[in-house]
DRENDO-1510 file (C-alpha; in Angstrom, 1 decimal, always signed):
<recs>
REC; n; res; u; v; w
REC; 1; UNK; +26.2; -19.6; -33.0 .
REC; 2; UNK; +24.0; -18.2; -35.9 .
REC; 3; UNK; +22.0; -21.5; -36.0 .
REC; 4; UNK; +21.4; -22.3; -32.1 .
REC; 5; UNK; +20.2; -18.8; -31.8 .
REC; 6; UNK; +17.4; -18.9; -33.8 .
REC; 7; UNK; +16.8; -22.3; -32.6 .
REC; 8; UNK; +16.1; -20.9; -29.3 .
REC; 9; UNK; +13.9; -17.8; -30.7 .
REC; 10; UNK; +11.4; -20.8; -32.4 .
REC; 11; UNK; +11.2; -23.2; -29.7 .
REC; 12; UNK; +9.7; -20.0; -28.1 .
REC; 13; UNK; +6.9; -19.9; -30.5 .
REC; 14; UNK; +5.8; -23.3; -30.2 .
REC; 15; UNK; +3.8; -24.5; -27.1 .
REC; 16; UNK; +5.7; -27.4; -25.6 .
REC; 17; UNK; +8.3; -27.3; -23.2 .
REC; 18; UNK; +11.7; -26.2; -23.5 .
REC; 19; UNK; +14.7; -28.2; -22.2 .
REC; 20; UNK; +16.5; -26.7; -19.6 .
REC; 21; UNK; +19.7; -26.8; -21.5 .
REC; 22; UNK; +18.4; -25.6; -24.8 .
REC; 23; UNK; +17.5; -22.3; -22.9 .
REC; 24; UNK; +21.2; -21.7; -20.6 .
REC; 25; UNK; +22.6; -22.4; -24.1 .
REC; 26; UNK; +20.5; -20.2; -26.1 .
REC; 27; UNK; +20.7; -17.2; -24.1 .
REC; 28; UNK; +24.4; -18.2; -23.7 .
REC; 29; UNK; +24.9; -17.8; -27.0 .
REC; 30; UNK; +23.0; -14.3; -27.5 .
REC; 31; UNK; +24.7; -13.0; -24.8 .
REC; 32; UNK; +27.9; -13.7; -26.4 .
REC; 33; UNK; +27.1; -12.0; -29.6 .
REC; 34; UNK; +28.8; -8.6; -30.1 .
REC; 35; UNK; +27.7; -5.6; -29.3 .
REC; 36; UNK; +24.8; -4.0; -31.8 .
REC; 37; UNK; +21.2; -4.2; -32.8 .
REC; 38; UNK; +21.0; -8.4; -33.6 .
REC; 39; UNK; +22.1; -8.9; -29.3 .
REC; 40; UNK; +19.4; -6.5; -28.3 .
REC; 41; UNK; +16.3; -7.3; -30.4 .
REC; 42; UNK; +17.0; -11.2; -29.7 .
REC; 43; UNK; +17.6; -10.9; -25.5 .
REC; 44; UNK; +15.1; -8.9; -25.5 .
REC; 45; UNK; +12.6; -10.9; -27.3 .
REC; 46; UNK; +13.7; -14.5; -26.0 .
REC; 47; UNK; +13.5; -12.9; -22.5 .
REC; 48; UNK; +10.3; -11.3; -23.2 .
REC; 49; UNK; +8.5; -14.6; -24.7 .
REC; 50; UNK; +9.5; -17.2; -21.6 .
REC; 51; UNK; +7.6; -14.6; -18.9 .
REC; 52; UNK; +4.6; -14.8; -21.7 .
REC; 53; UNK; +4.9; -19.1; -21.7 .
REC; 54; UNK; +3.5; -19.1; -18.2 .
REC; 55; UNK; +5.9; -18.3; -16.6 .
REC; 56; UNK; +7.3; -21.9; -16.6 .
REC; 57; UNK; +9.6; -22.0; -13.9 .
REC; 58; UNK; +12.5; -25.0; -15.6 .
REC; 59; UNK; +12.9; -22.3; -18.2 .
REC; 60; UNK; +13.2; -19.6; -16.5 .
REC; 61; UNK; +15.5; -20.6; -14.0 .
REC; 62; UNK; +17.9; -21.7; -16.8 .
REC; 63; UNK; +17.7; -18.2; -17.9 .
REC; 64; UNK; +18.8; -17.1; -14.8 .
REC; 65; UNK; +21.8; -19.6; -14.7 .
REC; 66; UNK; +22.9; -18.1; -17.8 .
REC; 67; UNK; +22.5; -14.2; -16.8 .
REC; 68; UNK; +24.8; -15.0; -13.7 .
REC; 69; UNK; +27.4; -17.0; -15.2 .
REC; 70; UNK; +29.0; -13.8; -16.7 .
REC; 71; UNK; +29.8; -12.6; -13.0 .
REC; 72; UNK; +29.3; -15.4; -10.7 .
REC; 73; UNK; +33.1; -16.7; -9.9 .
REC; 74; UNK; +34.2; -13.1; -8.7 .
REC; 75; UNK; +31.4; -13.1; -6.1 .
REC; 76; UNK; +32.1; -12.3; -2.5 .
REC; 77; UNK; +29.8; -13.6; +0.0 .
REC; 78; UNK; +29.5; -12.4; +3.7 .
REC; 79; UNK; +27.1; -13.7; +7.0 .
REC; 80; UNK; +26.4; -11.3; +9.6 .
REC; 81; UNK; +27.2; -11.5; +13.1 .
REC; 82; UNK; +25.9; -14.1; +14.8 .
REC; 83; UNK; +22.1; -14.0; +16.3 .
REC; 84; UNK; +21.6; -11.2; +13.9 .
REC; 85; UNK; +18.8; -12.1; +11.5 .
REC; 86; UNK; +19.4; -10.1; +8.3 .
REC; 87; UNK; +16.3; -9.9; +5.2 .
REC; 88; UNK; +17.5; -9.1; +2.1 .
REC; 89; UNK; +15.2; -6.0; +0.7 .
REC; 90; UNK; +14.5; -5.3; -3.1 .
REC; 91; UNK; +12.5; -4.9; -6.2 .
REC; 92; UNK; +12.1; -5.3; -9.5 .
REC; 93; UNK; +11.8; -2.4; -10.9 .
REC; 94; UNK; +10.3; -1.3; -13.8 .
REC; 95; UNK; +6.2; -1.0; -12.4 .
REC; 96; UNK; +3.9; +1.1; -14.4 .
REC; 97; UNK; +3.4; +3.8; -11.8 .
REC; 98; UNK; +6.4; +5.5; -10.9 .
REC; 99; UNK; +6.5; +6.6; -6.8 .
REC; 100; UNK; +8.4; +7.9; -4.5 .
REC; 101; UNK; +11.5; +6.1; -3.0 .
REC; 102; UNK; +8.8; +3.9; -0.8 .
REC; 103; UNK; +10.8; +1.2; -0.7 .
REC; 104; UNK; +13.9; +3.0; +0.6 .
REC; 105; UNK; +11.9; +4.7; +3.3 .
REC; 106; UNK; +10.7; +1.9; +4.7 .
REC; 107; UNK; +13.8; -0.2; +5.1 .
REC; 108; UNK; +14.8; +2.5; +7.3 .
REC; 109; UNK; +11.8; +2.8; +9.3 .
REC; 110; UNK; +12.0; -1.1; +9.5 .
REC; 111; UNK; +15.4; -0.6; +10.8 .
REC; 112; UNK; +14.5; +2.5; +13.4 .
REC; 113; UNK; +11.8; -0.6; +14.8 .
REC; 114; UNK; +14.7; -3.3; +15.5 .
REC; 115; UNK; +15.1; -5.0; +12.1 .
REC; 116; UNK; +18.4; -5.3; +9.7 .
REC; 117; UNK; +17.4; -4.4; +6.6 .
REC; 118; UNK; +20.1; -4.9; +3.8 .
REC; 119; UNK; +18.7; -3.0; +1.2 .
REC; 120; UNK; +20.1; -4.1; -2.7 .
REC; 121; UNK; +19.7; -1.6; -5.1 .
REC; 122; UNK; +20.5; +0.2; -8.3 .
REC; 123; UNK; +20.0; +2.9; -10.3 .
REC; 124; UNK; +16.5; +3.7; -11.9 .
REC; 125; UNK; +16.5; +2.7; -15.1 .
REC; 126; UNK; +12.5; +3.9; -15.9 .
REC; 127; UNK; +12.1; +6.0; -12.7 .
REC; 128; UNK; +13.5; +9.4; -11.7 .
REC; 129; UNK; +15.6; +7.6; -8.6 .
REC; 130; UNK; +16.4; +4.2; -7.8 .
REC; 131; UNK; +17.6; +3.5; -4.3 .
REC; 132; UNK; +20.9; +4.4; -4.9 .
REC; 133; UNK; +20.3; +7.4; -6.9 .
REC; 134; UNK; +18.4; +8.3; -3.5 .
REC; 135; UNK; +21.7; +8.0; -1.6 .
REC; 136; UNK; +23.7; +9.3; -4.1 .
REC; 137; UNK; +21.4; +12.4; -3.4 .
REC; 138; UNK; +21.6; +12.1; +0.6 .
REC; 139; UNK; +25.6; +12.5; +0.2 .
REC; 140; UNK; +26.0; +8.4; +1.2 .
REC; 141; UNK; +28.7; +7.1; +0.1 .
REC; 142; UNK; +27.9; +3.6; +0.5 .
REC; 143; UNK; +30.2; +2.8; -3.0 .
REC; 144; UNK; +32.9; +3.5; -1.4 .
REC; 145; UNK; +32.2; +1.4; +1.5 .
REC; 146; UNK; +33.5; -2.6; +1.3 .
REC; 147; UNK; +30.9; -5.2; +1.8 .
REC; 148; UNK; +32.6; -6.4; +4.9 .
REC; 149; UNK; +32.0; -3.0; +6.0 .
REC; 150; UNK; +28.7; -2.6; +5.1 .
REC; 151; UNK; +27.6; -5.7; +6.9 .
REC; 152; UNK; +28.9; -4.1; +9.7 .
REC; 153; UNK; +26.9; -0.8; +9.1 .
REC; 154; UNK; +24.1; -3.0; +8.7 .
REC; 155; UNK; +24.6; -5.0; +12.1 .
REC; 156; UNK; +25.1; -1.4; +14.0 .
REC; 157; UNK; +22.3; +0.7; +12.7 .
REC; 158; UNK; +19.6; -1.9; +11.3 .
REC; 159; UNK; +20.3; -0.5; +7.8 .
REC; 160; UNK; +22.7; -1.3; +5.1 .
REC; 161; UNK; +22.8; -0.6; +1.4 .
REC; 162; UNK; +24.4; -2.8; -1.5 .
REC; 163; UNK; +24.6; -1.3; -5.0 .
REC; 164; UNK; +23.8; -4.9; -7.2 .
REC; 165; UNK; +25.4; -3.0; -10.5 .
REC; 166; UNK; +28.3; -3.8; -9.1 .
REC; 167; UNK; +27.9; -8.0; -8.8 .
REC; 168; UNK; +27.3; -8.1; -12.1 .
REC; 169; UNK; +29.4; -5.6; -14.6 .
REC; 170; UNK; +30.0; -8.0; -17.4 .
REC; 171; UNK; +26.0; -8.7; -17.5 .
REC; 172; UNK; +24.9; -5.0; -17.1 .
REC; 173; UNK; +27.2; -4.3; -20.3 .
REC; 174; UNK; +25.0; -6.5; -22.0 .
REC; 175; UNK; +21.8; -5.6; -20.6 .
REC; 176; UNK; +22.1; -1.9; -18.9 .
REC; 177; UNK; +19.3; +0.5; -20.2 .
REC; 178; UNK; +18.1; -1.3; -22.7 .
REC; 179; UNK; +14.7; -2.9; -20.8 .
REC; 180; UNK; +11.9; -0.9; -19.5 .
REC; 181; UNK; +9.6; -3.1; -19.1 .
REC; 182; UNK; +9.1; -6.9; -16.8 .
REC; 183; UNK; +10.7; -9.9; -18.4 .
REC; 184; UNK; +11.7; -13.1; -17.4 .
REC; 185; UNK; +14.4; -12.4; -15.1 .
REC; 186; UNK; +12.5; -10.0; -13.3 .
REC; 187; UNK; +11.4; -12.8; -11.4 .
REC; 188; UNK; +15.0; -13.4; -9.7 .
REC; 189; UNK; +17.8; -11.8; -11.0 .
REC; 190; UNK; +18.2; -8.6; -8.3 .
REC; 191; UNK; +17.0; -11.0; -5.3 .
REC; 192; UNK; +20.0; -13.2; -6.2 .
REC; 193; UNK; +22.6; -10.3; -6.4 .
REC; 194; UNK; +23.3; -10.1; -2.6 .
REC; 195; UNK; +26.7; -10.2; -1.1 .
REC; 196; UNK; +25.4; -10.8; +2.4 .
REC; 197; UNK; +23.7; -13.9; +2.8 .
REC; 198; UNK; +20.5; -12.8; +4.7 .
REC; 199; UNK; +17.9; -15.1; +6.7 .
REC; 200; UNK; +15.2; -13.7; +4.4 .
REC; 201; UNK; +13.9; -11.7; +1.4 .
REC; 202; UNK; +11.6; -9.5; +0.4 .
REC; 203; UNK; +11.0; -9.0; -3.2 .
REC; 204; UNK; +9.0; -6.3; -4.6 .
REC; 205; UNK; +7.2; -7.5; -8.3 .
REC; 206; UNK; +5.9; -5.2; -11.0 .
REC; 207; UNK; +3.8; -8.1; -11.8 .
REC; 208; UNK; +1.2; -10.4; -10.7 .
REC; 209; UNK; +3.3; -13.4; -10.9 .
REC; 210; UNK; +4.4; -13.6; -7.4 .
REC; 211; UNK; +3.9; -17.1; -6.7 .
REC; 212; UNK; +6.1; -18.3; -9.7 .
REC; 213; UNK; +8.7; -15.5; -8.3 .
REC; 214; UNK; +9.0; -17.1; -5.0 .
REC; 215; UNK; +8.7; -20.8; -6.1 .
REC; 216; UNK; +11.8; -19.4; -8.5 .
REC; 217; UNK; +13.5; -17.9; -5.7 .
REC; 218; UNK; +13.3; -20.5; -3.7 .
REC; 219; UNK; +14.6; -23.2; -6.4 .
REC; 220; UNK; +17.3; -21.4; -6.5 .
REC; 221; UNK; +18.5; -21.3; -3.2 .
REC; 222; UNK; +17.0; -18.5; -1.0 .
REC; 223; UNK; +15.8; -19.6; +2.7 .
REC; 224; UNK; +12.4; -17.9; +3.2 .
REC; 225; UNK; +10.9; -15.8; +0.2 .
REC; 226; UNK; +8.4; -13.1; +0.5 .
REC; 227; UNK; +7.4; -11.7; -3.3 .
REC; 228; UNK; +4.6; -9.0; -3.3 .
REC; 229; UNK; +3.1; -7.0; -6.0 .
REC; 230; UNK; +0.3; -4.1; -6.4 .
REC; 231; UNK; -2.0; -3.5; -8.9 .
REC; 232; UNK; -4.9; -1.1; -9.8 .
REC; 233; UNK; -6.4; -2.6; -12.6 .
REC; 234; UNK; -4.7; -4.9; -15.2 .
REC; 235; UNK; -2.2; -1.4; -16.6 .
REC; 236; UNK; -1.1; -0.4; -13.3 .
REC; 237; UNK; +2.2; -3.0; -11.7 .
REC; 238; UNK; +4.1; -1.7; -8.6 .
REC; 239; UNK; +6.5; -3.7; -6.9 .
REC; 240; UNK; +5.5; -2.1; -3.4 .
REC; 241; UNK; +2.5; -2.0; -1.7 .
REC; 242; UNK; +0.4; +0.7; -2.3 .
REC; 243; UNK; -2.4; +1.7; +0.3 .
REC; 244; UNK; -6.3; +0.4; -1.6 .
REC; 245; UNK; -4.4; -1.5; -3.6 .
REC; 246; UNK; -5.3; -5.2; -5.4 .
REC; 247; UNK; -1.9; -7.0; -3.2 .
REC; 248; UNK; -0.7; -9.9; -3.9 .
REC; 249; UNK; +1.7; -11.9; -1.9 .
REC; 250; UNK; +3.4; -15.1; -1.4 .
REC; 251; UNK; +5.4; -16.3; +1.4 .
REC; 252; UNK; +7.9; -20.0; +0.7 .
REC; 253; UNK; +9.7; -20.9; +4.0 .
REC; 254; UNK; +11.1; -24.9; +4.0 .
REC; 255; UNK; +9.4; -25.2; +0.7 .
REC; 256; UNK; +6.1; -24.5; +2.4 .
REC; 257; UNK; +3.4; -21.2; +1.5 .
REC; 258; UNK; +2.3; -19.3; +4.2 .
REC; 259; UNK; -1.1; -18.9; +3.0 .
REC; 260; UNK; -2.2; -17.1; +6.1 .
REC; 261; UNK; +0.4; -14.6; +6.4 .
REC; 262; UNK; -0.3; -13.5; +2.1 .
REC; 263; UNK; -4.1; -13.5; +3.9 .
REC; 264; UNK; -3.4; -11.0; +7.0 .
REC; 265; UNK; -0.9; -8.6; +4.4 .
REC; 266; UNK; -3.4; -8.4; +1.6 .
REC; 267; UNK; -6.3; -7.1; +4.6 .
REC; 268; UNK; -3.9; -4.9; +5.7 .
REC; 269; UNK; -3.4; -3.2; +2.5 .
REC; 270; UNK; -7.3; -3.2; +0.9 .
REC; 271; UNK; -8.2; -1.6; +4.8 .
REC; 272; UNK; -6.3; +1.9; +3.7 .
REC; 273; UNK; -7.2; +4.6; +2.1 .
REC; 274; UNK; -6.0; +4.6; -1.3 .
REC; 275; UNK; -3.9; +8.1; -2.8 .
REC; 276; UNK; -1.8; +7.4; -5.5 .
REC; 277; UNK; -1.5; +11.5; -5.6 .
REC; 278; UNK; +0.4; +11.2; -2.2 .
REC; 279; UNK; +3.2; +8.7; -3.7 .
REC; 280; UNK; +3.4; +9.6; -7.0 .
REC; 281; UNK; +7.0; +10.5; -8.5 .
REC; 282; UNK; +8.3; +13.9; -8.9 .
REC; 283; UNK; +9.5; +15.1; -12.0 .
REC; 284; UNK; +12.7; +17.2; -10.5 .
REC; 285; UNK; +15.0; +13.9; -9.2 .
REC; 286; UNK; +15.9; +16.0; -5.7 .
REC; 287; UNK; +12.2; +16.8; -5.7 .
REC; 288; UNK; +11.8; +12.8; -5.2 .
REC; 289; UNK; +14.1; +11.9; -2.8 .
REC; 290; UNK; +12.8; +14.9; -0.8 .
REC; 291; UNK; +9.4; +13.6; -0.6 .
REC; 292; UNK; +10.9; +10.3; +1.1 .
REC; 293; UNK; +12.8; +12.3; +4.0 .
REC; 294; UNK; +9.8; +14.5; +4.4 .
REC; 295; UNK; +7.9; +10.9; +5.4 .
REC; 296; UNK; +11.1; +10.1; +7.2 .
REC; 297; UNK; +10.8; +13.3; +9.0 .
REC; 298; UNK; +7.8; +13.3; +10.4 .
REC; 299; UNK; +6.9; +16.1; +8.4 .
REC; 300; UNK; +4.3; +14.3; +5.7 .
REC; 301; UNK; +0.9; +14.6; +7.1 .
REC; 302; UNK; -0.4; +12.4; +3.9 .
REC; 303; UNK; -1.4; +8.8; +2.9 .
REC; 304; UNK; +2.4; +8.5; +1.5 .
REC; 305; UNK; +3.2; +8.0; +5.4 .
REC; 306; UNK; +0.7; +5.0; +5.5 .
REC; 307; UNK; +1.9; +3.8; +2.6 .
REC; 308; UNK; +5.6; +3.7; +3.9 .
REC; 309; UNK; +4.2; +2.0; +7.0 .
REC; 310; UNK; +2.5; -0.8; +5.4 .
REC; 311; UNK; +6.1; -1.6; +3.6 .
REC; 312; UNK; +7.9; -0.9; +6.9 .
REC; 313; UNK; +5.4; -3.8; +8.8 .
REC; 314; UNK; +6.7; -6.5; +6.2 .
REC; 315; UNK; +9.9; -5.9; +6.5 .
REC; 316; UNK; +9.4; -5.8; +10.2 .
REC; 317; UNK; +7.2; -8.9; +10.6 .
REC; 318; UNK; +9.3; -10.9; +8.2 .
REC; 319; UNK; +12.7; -9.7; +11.1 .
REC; 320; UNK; +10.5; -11.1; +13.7 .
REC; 321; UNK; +10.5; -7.7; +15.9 .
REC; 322; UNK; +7.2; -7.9; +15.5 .
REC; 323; UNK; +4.0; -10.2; +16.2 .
REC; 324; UNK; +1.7; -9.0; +13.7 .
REC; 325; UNK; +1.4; -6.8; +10.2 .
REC; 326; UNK; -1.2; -4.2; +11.9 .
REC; 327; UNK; +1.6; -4.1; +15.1 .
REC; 328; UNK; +4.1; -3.7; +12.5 .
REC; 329; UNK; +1.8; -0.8; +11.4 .
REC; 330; UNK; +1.2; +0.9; +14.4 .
REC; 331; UNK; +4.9; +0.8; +15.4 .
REC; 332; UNK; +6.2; +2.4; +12.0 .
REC; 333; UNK; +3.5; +4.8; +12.5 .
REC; 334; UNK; +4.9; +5.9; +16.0 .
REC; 335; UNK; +8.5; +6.2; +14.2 .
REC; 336; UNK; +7.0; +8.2; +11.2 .
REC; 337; UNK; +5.5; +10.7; +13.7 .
REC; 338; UNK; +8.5; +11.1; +15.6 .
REC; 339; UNK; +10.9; +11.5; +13.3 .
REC; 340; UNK; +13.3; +8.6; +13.9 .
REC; 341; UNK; +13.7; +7.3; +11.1 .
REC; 342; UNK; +15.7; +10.4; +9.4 .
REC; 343; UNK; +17.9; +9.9; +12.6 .
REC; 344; UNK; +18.6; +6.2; +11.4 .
REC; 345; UNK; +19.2; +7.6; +7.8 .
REC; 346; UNK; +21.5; +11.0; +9.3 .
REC; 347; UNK; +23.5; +8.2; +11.1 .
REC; 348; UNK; +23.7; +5.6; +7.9 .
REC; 349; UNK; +24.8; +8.7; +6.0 .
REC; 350; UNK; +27.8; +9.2; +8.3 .
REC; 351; UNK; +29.0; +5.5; +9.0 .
REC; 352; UNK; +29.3; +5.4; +5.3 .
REC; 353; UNK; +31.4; +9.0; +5.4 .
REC; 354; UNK; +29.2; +10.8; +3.5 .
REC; 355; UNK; +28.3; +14.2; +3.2 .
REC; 356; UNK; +25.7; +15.6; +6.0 .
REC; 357; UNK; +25.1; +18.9; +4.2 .
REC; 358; UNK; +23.4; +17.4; +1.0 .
REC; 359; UNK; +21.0; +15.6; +3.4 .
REC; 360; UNK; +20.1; +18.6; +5.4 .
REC; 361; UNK; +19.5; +20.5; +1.8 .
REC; 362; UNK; +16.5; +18.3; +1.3 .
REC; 363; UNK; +15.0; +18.6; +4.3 .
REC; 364; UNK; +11.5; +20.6; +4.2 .
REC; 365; UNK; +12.3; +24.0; +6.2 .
REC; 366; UNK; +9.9; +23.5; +9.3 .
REC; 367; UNK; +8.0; +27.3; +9.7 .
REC; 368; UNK; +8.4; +28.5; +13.2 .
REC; 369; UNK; +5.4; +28.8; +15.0 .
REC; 370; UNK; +3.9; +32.5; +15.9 .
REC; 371; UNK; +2.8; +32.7; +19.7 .
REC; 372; UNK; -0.2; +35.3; +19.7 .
REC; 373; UNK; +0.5; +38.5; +22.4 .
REC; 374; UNK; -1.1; +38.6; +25.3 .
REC; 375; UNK; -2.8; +41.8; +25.7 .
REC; 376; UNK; -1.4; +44.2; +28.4 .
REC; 377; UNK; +1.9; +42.1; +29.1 .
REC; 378; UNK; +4.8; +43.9; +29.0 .
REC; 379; UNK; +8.0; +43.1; +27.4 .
REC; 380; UNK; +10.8; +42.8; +30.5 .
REC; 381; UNK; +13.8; +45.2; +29.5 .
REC; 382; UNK; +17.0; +44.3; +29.3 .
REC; 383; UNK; +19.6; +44.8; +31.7 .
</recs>
C-alpha cells in the first residue's frame, strides 16, 4: 500500500497520461488508509492535481469509479411514474461567493411552473446553508421520508428533495469537511448520487470547466447533461447563475452539444442587471434561508428575484414546460410576484410531515397598509 501510493502522487507530477487503472487503484488505496493526517494530505493533493492536468477526463472518471465503490452495492434506484419527466437538480458546491439558497428557490419555482424538480442536496460544508440545512430550517422532514416516497412527493407537487450524504456514508467518513475548495470530483460525484433516475440534470459548477463536467457526466451514464457555471473575474466561481454574470454552459443530449441552447442561456444571463448585494449570504444561518422565502413570497422587490428566475427558466426549459429561456423568465417572474411558489414549498413542507410553524417563523411580517381618513366621514356606530 505504502509503495502504490506514492506511485500515484508522482505520476501526478509528470506530464503524460495516467492509466485508468493506476488512478481507481491509487485512490483505492488512499482511501483505504486509516484515519489521520497521511489520508488527508494525500486525497486531497492527488484529487487536487488531476482537476489541475486538464482536466483529463480517463483520469478523472477513474477517480470517480473509486469514490463510489465504497457505497455503490447498497444503492436503491427508483423511476417515476410514467409520462413524468423528472431533472435531477444540484451543485457543486464550494463557489467563491457564497449566496443565498438560489438554487433551492428555484427548483421550487420551477416546480410551481409545471416541472419535477428532484432536488439532491447536502449540507453546506463552506456556506452558512446547503439545501438541506435550508429545509432543516423550514421544519421538512424530508430525512425521514423513504425514497419511494419522495418520488411520489416529487410526482405530486413538482418538487422533491434527496439528501446525497446519505448514498454515500462510508465515503463521506473519508472525505466529510475536510475540502473547501473544487477538486476533481467536483465534476461528477453529487450529479451521480441520485436515487431517482431522472430524464435530466442540471449541474451547477464552481468552476469554468463545464464542458469537461458534462462530457464526464455523460461518460458515465447520465441521459441529457446541463453543467453551468458563473464567474466575475478569474477569483469569483458560483455554481448558479448570477444576473451580469460571465455564464458558461454546456448542454450533452445523445452525445451531442447543444451549442445553441449554451448561446440563448448565456444572453439571458449578461442582459440582467448585475447585484451581487441582492444575493449575497447572510451571516445568521435563519437569516439566509429567510432571504430565499422572502423571493418565494413575493415579498423581495430586488435583483435576487431575477436572479432566482433565471435559475428557475433552466430548470424549466430543460422539463420542457416551456419553449424558450426568456418564457421560462417571464413565467417564474409571474410566480415570484404572486407568491406561489412559498405555496409549493408550505405544501412540500407538509407531504414530508414537517413542522408548519418553523416556516411561518421565517416569513418577513408584511406591515398592514394605513388607509388615509376621509375628511368629514363619520364613523357608523355600533348597534
Amino acid at each position: 500500500m505504502a509503495s502504490t501510493t506514492p506511485l500515484l502522487a508522482q505520476q501526478i507530477n509528470s506530464p503524460a497520461d495516467i492509466p485508468p487503472e493506476d488512478v481507481h487503484d491509487g485512490i483505492t488505496r488512499i482511501l483505504a488508509l486509516p484515519d489521520g493526517r497521511m489520508r488527508d494530505v494525500m486525497l486531497g493533493s492527488v484529487l487536487t492535481g488531476l482537476l489541475l492536468r486538464g482536466p483529463r477526463l480517463g483520469e478523472v472518471e477513474a477517480a470517480v469509479r473509486a469514490a463510489t465503490a465504497l457505497d455503490r452495492s447498497g444503492w436503491d434506484f427508483h423511476r417515476p411514474p410514467d409520462g413524468l419527466r423528472f431533472v435531477g437538480y444540484t451543485g457543486s458546491g464550494k463557489k467563491t461567493f457564497k449566496t443565498i439558497n438560489l438554487s433551492t428557490a428555484a427548483a421550487l419555482v420551477a416546480a410551481t411552473g409545471g416541472a419535477h424538480i428532484a432536488k439532491l442536496g447536502s449540507r453546506s460544508a463552506s456556506s452558512k446553508t446547503g439545501s438541506r440545512d435550508f429545509f432543516d430550517l423550514v421544519g421538512a422532514a424530508g430525512d425521514a421520508v423513504p425514497h419511494r416516497e419522495m418520488v411520489d412527493i416529487t410526482a405530486e407537487t413538482g418538487f422533491g428533495f434527496f439528501s446525497i450524504e446519505n448514498r454515500v456514508p462510508e465515503f463521506d467518513c473519508r472525505y466529510g469537511g475536510r475540502f473547501q475548495a473544487v477538486h476533481a470530483l467536483s465534476l461528477a460525484f453529487p450529479a451521480l448520487l441520485s436515487p431517482v433516475m431522472c430524464d435530466a440534470y442540471v449541474y451547477g459548477l464552481s468552476h469554468p470547466a463545464v464542458g469537461a463536467s458534462a462530457r464526464l457526466l455523460s461518460r458515465l451514464g447520465l441521459p441529457e447533461v446541463t453543467v453551468i457555471n458563473s464567474s466575475l473575474g478569474r477569483a469569483v466561481q458560483v455554481d448558479e447563475l448570477l444576473p451580469g454574470s460571465t455564464a458558461r454552459i454546456c448542454r450533452i443530449g445523445a452525445d451531442e452539444e447543444d451549442l445553441l441552447f449554451g448561446n440563448e442561456v448565456c444572453q439571458a444571463v449578461a442582459s440582467m442587471p448585475q447585484d451581487l448585494l441582492s444575493v449575497s449570504q447572510h451571516e445568521d444561518p435563519r437569516a439566509n434561508v429567510a432571504a430565499a422565502i422572502s423571493v418565494l413570497a413575493g415579498q423581495d422587490s430586488g435583483q435576487a428575484r431575477n436572479a432566482v428566475a433565471l435559475n428557475a427558466a433552466l430548470l424549466m426549459v430543460t422539463s420542457e414546460v416551456v419553449p424558450t429561456v426568456q418564457s421560462g423568465i417571464d413565467t417564474a417572474l409571474t410566480i415570484i410576484n404572486s407568491g406561489a411558489g412559498l405555496d409549493t414549498l408550505q405544501r412540500f413542507v407538509r407531504l414530508t410531515g414537517g413542522s408548519a410553524g418553523q416556516l411561518r417563523s421565517l416569513l418577513r411580517p408584511v406591515t398592514p397598509v394605513s388607509l388615509p381618513a376621509v375628511p368629514g366621514a363619520k364613523e357608523a356606530a355600533p348597534c
